[in-house]
N, CA, C and O atoms as a Tinker XYZ file with bonds, in Angstrom:
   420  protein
     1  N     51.452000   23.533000  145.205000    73     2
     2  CA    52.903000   23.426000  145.057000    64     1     3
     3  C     53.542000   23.921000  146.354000    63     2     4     5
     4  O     53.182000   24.919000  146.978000    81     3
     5  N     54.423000   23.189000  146.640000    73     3     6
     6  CA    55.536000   24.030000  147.847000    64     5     7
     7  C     55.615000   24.940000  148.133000    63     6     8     9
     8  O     55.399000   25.549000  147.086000    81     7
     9  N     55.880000   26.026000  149.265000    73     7    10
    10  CA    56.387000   27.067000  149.108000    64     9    11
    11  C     57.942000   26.772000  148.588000    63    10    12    13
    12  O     58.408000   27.420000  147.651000    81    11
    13  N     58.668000   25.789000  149.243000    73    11    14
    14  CA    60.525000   26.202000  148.720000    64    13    15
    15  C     60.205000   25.838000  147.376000    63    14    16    17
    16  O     60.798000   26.664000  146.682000    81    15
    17  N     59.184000   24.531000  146.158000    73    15    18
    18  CA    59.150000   24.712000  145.171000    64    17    19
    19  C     59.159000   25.588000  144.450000    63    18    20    21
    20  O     59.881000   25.593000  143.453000    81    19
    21  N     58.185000   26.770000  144.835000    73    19    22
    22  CA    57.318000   28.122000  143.816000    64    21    23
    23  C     58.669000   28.924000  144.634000    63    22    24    25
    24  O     59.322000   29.273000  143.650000    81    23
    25  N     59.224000   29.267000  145.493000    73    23    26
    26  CA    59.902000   30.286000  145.805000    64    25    27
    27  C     61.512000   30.214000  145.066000    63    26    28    29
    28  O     62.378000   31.074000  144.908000    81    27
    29  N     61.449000   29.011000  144.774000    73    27    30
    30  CA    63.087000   28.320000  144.019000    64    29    31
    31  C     62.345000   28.686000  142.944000    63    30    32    33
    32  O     62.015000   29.853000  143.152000    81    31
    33  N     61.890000   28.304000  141.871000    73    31    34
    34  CA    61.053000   28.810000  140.737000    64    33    35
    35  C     61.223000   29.845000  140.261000    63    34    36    37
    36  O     61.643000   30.072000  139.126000    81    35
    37  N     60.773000   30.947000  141.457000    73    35    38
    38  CA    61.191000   32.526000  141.796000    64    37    39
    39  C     62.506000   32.978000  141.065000    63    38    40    41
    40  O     62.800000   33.560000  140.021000    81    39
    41  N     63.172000   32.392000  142.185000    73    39    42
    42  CA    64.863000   32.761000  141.943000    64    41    43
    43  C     65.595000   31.993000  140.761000    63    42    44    45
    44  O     66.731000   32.449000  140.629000    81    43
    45  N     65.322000   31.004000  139.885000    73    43    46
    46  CA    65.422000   30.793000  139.366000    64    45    47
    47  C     65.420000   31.396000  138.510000    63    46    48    49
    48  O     66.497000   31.784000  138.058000    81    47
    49  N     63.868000   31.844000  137.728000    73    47    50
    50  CA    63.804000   33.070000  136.916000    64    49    51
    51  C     64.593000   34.376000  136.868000    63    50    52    53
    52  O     65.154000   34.954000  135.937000    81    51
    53  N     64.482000   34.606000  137.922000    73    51    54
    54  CA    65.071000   36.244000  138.271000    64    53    55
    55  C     66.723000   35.896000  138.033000    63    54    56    57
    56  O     67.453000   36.793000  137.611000    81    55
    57  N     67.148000   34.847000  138.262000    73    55    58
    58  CA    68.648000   34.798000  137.793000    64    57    59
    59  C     68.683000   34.887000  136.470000    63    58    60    61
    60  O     69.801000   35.353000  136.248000    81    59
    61  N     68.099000   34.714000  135.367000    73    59    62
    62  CA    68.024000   34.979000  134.534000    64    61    63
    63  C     68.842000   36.440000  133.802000    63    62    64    65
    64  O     69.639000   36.635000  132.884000    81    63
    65  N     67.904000   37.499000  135.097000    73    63    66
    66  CA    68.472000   38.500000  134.580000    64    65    67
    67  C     69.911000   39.400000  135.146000    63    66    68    69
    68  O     70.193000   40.579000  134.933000    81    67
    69  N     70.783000   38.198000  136.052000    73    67    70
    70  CA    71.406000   38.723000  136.929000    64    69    71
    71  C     73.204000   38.360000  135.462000    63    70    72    73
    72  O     73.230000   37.547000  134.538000    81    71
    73  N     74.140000   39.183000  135.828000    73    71    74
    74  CA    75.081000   39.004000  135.456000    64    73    75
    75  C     76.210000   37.360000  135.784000    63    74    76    77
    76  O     76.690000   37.154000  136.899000    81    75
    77  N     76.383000   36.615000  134.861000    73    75    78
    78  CA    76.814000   35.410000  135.082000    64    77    79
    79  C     77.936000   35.435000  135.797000    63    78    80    81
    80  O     78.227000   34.328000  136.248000    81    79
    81  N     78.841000   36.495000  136.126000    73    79    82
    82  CA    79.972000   36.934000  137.100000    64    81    83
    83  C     79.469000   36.729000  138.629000    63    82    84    85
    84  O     80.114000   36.296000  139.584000    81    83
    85  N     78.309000   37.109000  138.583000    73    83    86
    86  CA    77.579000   36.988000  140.270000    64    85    87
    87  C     76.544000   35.686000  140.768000    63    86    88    89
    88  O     75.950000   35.522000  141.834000    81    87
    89  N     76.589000   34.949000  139.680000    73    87    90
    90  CA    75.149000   33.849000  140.025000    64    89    91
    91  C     75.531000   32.266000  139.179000    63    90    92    93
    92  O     75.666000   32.035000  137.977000    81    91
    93  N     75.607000   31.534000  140.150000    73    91    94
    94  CA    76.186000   30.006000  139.523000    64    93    95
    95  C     74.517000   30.124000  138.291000    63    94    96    97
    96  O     74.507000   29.891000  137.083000    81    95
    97  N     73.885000   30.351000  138.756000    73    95    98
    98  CA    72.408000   29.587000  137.806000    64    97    99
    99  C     72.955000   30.629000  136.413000    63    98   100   101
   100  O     73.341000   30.137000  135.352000    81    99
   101  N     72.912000   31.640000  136.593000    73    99   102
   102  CA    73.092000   33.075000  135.971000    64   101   103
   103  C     74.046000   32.617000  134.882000    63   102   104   105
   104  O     73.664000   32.643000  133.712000    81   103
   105  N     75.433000   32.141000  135.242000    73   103   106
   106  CA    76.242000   31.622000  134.055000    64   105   107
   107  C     75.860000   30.068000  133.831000    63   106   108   109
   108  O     76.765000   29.605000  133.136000    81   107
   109  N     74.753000   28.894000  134.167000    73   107   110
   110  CA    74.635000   28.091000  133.147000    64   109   111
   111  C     74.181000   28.475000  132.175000    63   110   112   113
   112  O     74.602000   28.194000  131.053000    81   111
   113  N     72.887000   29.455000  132.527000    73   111   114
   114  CA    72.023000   30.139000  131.195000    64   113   115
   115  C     73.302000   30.872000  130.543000    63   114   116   117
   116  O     73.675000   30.509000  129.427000    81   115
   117  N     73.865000   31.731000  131.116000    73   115   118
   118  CA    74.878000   32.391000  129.962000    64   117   119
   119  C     75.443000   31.008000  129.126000    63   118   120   121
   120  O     75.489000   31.033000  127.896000    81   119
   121  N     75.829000   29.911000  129.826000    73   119   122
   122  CA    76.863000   28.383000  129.225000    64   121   123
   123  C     75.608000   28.408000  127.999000    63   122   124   125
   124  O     75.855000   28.428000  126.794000    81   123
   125  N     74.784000   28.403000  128.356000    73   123   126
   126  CA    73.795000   27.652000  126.762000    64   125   127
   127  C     73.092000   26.125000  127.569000    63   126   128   129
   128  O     73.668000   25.538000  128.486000    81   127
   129  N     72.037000   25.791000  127.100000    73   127   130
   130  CA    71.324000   24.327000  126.984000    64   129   131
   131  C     71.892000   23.286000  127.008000    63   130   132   133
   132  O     71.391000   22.341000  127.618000    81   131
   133  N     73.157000   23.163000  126.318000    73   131   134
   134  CA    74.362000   22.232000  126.543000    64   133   135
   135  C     74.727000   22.156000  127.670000    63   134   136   137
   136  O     74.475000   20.994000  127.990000    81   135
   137  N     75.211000   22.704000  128.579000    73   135   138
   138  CA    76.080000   23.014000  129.890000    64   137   139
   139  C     75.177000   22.794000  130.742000    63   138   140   141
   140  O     75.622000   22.263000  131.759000    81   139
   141  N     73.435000   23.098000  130.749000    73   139   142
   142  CA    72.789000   22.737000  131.645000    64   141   143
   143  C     72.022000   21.445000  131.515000    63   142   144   145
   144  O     71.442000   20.995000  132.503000    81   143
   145  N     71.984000   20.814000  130.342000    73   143   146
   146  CA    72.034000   19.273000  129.877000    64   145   147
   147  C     72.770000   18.595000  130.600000    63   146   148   149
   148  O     72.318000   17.803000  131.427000    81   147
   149  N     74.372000   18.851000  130.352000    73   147   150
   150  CA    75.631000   18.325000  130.909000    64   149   151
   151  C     75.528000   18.153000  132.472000    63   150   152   153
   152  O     76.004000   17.199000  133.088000    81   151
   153  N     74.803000   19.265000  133.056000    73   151   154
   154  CA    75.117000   18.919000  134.402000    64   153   155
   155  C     73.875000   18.446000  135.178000    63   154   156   157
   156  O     73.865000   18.203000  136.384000    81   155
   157  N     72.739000   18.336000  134.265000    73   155   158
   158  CA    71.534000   17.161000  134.869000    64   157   159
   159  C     72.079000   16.166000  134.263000    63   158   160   161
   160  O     71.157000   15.354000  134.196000    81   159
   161  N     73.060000   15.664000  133.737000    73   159   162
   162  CA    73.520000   14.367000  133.380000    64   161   163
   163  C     74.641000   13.726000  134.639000    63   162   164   165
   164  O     74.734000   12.602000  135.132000    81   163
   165  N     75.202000   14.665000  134.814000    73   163   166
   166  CA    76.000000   14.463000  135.787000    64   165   167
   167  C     75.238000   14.557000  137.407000    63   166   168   169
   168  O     75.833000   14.132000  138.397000    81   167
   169  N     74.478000   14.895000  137.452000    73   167   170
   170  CA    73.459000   15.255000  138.618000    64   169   171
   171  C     73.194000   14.027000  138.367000    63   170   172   173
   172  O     74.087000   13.471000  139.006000    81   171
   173  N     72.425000   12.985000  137.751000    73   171   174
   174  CA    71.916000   11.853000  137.735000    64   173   175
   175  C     72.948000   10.757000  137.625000    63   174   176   177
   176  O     72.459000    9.862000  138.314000    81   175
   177  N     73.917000   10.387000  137.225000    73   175   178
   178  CA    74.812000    9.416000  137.593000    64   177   179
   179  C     74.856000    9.632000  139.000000    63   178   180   181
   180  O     74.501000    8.726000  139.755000    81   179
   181  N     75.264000   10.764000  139.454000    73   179   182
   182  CA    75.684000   11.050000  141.089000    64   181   183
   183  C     74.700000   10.224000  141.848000    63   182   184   185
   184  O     75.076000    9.501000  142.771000    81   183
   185  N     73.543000   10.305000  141.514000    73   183   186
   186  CA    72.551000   10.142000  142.297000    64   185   187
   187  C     72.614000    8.637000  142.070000    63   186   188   189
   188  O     72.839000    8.096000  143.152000    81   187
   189  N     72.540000    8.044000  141.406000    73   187   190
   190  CA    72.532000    6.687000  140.405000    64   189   191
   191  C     73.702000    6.196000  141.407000    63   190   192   193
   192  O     73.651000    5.134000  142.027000    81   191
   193  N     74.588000    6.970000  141.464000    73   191   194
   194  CA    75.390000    6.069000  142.043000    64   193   195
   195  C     75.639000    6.242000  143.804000    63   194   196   197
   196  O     76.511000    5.515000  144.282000    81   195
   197  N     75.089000    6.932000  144.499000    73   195   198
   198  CA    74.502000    7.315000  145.736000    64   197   199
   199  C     73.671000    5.951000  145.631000    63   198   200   201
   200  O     74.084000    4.801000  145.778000    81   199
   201  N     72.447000    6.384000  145.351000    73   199   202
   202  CA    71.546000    4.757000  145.673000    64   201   203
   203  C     72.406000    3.478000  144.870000    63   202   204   205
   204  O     71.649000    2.515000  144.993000    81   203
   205  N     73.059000    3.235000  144.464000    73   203   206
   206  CA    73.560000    1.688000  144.181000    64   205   207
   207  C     74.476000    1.731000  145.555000    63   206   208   209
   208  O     74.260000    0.753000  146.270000    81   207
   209  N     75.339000    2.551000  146.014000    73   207   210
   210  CA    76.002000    2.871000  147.464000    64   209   211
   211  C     75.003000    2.527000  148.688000    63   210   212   213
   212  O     75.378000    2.019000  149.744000    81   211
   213  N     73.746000    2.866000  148.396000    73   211   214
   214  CA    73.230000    2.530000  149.511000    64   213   215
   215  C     73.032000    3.394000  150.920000    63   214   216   217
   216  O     72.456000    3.181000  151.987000    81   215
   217  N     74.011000    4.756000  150.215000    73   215   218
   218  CA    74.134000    5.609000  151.521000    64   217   219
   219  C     72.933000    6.322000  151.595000    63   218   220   221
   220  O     72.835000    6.978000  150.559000    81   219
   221  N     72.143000    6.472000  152.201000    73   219   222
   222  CA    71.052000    7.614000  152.303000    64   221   223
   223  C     70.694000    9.065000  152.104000    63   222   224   225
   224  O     69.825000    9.734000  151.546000    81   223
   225  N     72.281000    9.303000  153.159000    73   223   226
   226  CA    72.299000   10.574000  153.324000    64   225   227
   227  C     72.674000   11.384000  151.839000    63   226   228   229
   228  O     72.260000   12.511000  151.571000    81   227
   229  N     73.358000   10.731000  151.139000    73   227   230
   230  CA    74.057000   10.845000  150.191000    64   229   231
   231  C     73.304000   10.979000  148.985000    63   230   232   233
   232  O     73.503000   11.747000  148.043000    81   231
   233  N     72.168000    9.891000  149.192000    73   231   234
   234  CA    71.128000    9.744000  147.946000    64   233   235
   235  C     70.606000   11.095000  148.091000    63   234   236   237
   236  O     70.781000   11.851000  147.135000    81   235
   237  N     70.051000   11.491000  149.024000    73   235   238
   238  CA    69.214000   12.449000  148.982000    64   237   239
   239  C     69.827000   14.108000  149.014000    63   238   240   241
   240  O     69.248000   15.182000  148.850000    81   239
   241  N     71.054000   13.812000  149.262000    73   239   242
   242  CA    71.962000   15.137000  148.438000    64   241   243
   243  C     72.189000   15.280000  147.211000    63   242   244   245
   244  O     72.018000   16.380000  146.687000    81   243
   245  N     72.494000   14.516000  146.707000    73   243   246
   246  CA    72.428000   14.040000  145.097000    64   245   247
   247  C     71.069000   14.726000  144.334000    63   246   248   249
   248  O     70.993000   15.730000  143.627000    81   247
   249  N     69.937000   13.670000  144.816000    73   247   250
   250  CA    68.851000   14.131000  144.287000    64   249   251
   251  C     68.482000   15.550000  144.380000    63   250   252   253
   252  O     68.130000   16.083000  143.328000    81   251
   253  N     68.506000   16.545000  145.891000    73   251   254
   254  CA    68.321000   17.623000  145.417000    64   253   255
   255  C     69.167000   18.567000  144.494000    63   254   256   257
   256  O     68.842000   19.592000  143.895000    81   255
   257  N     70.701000   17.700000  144.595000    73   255   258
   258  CA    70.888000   18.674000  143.227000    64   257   259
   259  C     70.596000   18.679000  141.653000    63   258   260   261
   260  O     70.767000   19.528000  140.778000    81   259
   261  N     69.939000   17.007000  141.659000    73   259   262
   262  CA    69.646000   16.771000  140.546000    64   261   263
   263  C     68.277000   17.378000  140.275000    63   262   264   265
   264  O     67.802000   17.536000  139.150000    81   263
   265  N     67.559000   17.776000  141.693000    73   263   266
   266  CA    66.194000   18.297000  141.245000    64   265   267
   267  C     66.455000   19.837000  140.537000    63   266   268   269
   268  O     66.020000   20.290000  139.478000    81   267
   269  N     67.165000   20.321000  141.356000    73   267   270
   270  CA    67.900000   21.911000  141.570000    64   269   271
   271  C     68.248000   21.849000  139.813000    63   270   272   273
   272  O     67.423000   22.449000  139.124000    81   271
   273  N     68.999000   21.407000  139.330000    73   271   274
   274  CA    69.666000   21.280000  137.781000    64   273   275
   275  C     68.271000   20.979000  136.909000    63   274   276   277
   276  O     68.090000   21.693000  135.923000    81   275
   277  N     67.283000   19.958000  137.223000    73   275   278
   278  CA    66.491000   19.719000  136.141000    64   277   279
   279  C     65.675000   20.810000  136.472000    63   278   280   281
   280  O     64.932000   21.031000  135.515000    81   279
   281  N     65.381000   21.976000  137.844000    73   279   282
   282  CA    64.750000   23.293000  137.804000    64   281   283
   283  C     65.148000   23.961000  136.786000    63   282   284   285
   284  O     64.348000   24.664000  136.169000    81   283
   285  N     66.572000   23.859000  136.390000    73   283   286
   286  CA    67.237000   25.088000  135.943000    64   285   287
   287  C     66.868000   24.961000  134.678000    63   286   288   289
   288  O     66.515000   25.967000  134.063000    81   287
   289  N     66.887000   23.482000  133.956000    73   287   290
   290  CA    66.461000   23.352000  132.892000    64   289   291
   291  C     65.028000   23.406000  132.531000    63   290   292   293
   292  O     64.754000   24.197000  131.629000    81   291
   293  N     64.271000   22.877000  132.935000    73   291   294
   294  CA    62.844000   23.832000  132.709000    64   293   295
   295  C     62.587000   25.104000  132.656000    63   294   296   297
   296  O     61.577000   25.500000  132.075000    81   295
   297  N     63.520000   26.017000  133.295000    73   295   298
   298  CA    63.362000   27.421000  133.360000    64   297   299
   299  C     64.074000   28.235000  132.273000    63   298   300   301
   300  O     63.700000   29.243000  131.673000    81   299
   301  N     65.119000   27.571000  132.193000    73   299   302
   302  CA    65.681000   27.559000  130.721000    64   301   303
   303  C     65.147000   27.374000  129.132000    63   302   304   305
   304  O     65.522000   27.795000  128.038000    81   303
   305  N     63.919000   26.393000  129.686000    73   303   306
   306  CA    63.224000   26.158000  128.316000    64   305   307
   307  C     61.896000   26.880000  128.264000    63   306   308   309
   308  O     61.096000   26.771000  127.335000    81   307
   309  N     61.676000   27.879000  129.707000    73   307   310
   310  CA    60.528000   28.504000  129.770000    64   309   311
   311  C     59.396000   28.007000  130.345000    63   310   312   313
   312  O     58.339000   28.548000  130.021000    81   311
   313  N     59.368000   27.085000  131.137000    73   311   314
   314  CA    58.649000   26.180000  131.577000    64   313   315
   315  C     59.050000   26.269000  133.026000    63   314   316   317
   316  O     60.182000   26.670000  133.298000    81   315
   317  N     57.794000   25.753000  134.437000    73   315   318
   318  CA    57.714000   25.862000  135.155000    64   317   319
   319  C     57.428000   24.884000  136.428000    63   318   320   321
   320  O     56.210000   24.710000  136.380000    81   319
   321  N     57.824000   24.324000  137.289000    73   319   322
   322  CA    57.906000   23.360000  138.004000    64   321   323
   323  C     56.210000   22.927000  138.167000    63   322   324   325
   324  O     55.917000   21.818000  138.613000    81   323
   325  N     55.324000   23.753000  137.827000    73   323   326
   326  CA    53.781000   23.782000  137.880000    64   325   327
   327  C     53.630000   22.759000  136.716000    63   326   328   329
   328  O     53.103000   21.647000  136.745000    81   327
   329  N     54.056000   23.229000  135.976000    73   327   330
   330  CA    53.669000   22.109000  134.572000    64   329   331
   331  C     54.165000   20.581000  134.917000    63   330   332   333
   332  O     53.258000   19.783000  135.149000    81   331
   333  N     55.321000   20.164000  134.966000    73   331   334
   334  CA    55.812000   18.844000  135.429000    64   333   335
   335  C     54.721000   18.435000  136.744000    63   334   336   337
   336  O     54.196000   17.336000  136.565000    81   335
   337  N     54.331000   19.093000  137.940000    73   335   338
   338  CA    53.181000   18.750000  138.757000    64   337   339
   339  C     51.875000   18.525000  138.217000    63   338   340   341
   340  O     51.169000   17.575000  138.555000    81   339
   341  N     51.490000   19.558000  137.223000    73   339   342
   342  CA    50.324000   18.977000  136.551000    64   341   343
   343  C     50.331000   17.743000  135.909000    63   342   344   345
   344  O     49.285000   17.103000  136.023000    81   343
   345  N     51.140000   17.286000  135.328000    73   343   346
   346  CA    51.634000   16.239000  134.200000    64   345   347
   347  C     51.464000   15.414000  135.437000    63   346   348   349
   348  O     50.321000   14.988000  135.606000    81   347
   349  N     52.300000   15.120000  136.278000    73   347   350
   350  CA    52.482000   14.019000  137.434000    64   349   351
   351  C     50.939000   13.871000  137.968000    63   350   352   353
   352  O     50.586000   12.702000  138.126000    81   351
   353  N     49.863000   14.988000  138.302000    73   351   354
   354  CA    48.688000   14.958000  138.780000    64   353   355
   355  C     47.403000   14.682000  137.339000    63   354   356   357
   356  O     46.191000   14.553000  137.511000    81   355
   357  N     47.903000   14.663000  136.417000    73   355   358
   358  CA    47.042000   14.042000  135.355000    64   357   359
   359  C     47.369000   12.243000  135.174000    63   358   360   361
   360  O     46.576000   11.398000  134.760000    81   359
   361  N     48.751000   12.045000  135.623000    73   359   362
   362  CA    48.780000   10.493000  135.603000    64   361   363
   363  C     48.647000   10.003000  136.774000    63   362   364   365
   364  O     48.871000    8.793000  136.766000    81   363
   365  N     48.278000   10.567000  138.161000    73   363   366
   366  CA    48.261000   10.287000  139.337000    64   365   367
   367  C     47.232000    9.112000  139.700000    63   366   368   369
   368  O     46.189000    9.705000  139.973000    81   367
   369  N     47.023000    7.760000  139.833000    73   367   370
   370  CA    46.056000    6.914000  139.390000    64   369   371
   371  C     45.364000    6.371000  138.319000    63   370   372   373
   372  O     44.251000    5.849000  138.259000    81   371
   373  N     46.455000    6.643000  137.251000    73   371   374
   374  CA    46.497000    6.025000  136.084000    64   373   375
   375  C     47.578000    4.685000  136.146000    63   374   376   377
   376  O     48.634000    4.638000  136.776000    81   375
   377  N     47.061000    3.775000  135.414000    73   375   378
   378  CA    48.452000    2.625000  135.416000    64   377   379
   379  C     49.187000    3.335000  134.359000    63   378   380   381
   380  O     48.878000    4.114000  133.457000    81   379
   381  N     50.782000    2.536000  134.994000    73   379   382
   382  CA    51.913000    3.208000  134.084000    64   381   383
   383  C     51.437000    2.377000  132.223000    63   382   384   385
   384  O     51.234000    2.884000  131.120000    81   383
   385  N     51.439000    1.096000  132.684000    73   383   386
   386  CA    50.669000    0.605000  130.600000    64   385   387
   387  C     49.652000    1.364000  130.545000    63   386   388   389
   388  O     50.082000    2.268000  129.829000    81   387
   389  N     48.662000    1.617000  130.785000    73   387   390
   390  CA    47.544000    1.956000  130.388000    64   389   391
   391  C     48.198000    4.099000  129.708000    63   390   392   393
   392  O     47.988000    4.577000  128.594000    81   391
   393  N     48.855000    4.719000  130.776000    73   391   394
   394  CA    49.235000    5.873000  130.105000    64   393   395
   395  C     50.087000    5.753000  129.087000    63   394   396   397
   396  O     50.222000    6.516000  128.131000    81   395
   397  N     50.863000    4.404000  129.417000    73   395   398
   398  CA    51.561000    4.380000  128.234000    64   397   399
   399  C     51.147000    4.349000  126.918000    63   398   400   401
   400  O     51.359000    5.023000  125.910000    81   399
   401  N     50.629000    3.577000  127.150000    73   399   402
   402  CA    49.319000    3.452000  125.605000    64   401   403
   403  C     48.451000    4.595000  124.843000    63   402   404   405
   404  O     47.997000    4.687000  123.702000    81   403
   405  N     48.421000    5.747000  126.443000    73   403   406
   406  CA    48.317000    6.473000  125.229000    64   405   407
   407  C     48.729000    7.834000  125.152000    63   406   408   409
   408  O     48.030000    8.784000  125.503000    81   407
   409  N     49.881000    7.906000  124.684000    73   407   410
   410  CA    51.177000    8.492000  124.690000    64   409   411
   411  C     50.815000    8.669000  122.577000    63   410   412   413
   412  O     50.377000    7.996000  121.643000    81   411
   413  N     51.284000    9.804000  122.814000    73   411   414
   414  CA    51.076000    9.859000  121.002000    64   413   415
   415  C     51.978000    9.639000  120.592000    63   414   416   417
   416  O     52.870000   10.321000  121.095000    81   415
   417  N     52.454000    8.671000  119.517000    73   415   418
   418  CA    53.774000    8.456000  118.871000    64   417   419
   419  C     54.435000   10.409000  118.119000    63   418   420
   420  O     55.513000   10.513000  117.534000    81   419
């Protein structure tokens, strides 16, 4: 994994325990699962609409905040940017039908 991956990871967590008066991450967790839903939703239109724009620079501002927001939400649910890499490195040369298939209902 990255170092800025595992070191964002870091701080991620540790905001956890910081007062939501001092830390944007600090008050989504205070907002609740909702609020940090809400704004990987909004993180992904942005981005969605960056690449239909075509701008580059733009796409790829977007995306890291959309990566940054779906961090927050994994960390939120207790989960760790390691797990989503494993998952990605267990289908890594798998076809997308073939994993699909076997996906447990």
């Amino acid at each position: 994994m990255s170092d800025t991956l595992h070191q964002l990871a870091e701080v991620l967590e540790n905001r956890k325990q910081q007062p939501p008066e001092q830390s944007y991450v600090a008050s989504l967790y205070a907002k609740g699962l909702d609020a940090i839903l809400k704004k990987v939703g909004e993180e992904a239109t942005e981005t969605i609409i960056a690449a239909k724009n075509g701008n580059k620079e733009q796409l790829i501002y977007e995306t890291a905040d959309l990566w940054f927001h779906c961090l927050v939400m994994l960390a939120d649910q207790g989960l760790h940017p390691r797990d989503v890499l494993n998952e990605l490195e267990r289908r890594f040369g798998l076809s997308g039908l073939t994993e699909k298939a076997q996906r447990q209902p």
